[in-house]
N, C-alpha and C positions, 0 to 999 in steps of 0.2 A: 352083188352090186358092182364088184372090179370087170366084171364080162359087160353091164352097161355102159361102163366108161365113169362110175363113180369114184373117186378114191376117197381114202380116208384118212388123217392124220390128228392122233392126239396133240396138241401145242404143250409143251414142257414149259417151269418155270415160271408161270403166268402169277402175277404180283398181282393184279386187278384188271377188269375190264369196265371200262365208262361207256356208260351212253348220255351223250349230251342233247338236250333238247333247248327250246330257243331260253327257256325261264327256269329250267330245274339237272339235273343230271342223276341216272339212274349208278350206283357204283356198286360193282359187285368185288368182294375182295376174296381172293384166293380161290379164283372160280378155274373149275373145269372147262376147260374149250377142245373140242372137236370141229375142226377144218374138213368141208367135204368138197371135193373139185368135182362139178358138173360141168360137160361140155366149157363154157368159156365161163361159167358163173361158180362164185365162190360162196358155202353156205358155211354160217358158226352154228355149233350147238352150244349154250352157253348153258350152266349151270353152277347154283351154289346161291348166295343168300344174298339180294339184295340190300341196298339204302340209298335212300333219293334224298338227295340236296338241291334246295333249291336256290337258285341265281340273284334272286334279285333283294338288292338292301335295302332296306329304309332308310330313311336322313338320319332319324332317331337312332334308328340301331347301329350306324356306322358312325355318329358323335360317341354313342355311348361307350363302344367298343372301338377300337383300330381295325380290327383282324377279326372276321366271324367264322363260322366253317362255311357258310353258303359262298364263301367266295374263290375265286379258283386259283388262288396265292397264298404264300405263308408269308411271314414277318422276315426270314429270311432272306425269300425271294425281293422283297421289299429293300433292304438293306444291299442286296445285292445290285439291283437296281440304281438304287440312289448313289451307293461307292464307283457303279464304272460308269454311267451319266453324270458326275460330279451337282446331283443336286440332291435338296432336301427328301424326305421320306415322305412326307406330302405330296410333293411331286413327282415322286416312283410310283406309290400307292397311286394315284391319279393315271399315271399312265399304263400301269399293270391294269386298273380297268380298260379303257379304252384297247388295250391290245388283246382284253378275254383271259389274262394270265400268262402269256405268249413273254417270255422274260426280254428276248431278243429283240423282238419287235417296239416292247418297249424301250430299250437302249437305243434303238435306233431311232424312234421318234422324238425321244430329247435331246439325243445330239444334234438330229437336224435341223434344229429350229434358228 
């Protein structure tokens, strides 16, 4: 395959690999990845045991609970949030949606207001 011009490289280290789709995310933890370089395109082999979580909450289930696992934040992220935008944790949580779990983006959307 190296005489086609393929290379191969096992990736070391690898903690988890997500695939994010627009409503759920596939999470593979402690998986196997093999990197193959064709020509100008990059292919994964990815292997090990999936679990999908899905994205989206209900009013019900997000009264009931704070913090679900379908969601792509922790309580810390939360708190985190709320201590360097200087507001409540309602509206961290609030912005950590709206920015997808993005911690920065949200900081930055409440300071700019």
């Amino acid at each position: 395959m190296r005489r086609m011009g393929v290379d191969f490289q096992q990736l070391e280290d690898v903690t988890e690999v997500l695939i994010r789709f627009s409503d759920r995310e596939l999470v593979i933890p402690e998986a196997q990845v093999i990197k193959m370089q064709a020509q100008d395109d990059d292919v994964f082999q990815i292997v090990g045991k999936s679990e999908e979580r899905n994205l989206t909450i209900s009013s019900e289930a997000e009264e009931a609970t704070p913090v679900t696992t379908s969601q792509t934040f922790t309580e810390e992220d939360v708190q985190l949030v709320a201590n360097q935008a200087n507001v409540s944790e309602d509206e961290a949580r609030e912005a950590l949606r709206g920015a997808e779990g993005n911690l920065a983006r949200a900081i930055i959307a409440l300071t700019e207001k």
